[in-house]
C-alpha positions, 0 to 999 in steps of 0.5 A, a space after each residue: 449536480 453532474 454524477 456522470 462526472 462524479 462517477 467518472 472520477 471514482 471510476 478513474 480511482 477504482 482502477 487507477 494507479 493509487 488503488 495499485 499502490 495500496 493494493 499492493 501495501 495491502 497484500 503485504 499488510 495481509 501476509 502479516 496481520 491477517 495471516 500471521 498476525 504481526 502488528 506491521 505499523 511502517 509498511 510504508 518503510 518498505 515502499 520508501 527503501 523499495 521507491 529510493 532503490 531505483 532512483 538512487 541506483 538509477 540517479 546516483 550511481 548510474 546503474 540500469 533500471 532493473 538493478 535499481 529494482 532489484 537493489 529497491 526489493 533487497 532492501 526491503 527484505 534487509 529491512 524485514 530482517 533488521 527489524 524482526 530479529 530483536 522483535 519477533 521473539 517479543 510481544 506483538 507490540 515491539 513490533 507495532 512500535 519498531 516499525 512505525 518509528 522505523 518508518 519515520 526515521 528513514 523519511 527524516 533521513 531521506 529528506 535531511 540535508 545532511 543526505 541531499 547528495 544520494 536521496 535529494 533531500 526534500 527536492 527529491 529524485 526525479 528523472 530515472 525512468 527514460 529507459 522504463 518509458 520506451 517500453 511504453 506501447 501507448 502515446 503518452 500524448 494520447 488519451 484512451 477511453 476505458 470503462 468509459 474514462 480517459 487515461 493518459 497513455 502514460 498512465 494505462 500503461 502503468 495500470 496495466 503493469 501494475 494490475 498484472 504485478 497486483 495479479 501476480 501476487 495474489 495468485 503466489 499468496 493464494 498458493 502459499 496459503 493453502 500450502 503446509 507453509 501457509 497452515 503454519 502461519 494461520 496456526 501461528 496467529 491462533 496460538 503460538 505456543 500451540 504451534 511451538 508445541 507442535 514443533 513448529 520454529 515460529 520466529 523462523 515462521 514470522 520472519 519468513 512472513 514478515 521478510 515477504 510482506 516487506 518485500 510486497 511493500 518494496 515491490 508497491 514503492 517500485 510502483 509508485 516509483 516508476 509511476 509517478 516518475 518522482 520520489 519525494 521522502 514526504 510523501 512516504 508518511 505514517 499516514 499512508 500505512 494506516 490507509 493500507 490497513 484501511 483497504 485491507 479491513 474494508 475488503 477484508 483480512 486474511 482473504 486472498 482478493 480483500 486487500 485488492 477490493 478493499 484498496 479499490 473500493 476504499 479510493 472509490 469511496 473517497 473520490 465519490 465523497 471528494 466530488 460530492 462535496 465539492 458540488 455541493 459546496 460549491 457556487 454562489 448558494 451552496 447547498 451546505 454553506 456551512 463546509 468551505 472548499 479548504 475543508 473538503 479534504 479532511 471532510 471526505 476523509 471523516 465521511 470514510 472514517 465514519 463508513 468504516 466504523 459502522 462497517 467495524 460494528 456490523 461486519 468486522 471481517 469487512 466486505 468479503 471476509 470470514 469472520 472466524 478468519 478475524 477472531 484473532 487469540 488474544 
């Protein structure tokens, strides 16, 4: 068995663009659930809108990068508005189900046919990234060592852009939470009738959370955009929401770090798992003969899933949270 090999891949994963991209889900998640306390199952909507912003601005209507980027956050931020003006007034639930059927209607638009001339349909968009390329200071042929692992000089780049955008927004959620605005949210998720009686506007409260968690999500569908240099509708999946909430439980909710931690170390756990299994599945006497290759990738995901559990019965504020910070008003 080759750990160094083992560990050089999970490495590659723990700061690698995946654990940006859910990072940055995450940090949105946490402004809505872990600080306010709104149900958001379709966080992935608002990468979708954020992603397609740029490649249909770009593509389509042959606009410059930035438009595209800052057309991909208004878009984001419309979403926010169109789903939480009939439901922010409600029970927490019709929010739950807007958003995650919000989510999945737009990736079925996306990838119809009848829409193949804006989005692409299933082929999707490529080739909008020429001028975000030139930026890149690193050989895109070249591969550079760090932490001991290699990146391809396209790839560093977008780590470090990435990580610094990640940075950036943890130091504006750090500041907004431990302002007056922030103690209005925390009061919100507690109890809202006690803030209302406190004459505190609590839809314009949510609202305002739930506009700029979106808007954090649009920001990690730029991302990806820009970093993979594809967009696809399919990849945009209700799955890829719940493995935000994965990161964000795992490292912690309603911590300023946990969603960062938790998406790092949430890629690290899988990869770690993904490697182990191959190996030991692998050759002609295969350690555990009973698991075939083809099964490996749910497998892995069923070894997380049960890590996760345990950690839900022994530590439910997760790796570095605060358990009152959890203990939610039912």
């Amino acid at each position: 068995m080759d750990i160094l090999a083992l560990l050089r891949d999970a490495v590659a994963q723990l700061v690698g663009p995946s654990a940006i991209f859910y990072a940055l889900l995450a940090i949105g998640l946490n402004l809505h659930f872990g600080y306010t306390g709104l149900l958001n199952f379709g966080q992935i909507g608002f990468a979708l809108v954020g992603g397609y912003g740029v490649g249909i601005m770009v593509i389509t209507y042959n606009q410059p990068l930035w438009v595209g980027v800052l057309v991909g956050l208004a878009l984001a931020a419309l979403l926010a508005l169109l789903l939480g003006i009939p439901t922010l007034r409600l029970r927490a639930d019709y929010l739950a189900i807007v958003t995650i059927a919000s989510s999945e209607i737009l990736r079925l638009v996306f990838r119809s046919t009848a829409s193949s001339s804006i989005t692409g349909s299933t082929r999707g968009l490529f080739g909008y990234t020429e001028s975000f390329a030139k930026l890149n200071p690193f050989d895109p042929g070249k591969r550079y060592t760090l932490l001991g692992v290699g990146f391809q000089g396209t790839t560093l780049f977008s780590m470090l852009w990435g990580w610094t955008l990640v940075l950036l927004l943890c130091l504006l959620v750090f500041a907004l939470v431990r302002s007056p605005w922030g103690r209005v949210l925390k009061a919100v998720r507690e109890d809202e009738d006690a803030a209302r009686s406190l004459g505190k506007n609590v839809f314009v409260y949510k609202m305002q959370a739930l506009v700029l968690g979106g808007v954090i999500g649009g920001a990690g569908g730029v991302f990806n955009a820009l970093d993979t240099q594809s967009l696809n509708p399919d990849f945009y999946s209700t799955a890829q929401t719940f493995y935000a909430y994965a990161a964000l439980i795992l490292g912690g909710a309603a911590t300023v770090l946990g969603p960062v931690a938790g998406a790092m170390l949430f890629w690290f756990l899988l990869s770690l798992s993904d490697g182990l299994l191959r190996q030991l599945t692998s050759g002609d006497n295969p350690v555990i003969g009973f698991i075939s290759d083809q099964q490996v990738g749910a497998v892995r995901f069923i070894l997380v899933g049960i890590f996760l559990a345990l950690l839900m019965v022994f530590r439910p504020q997760g790796v570095f949270g605060n358990k009152r910070e959890v203990q939610l008003d039912a």
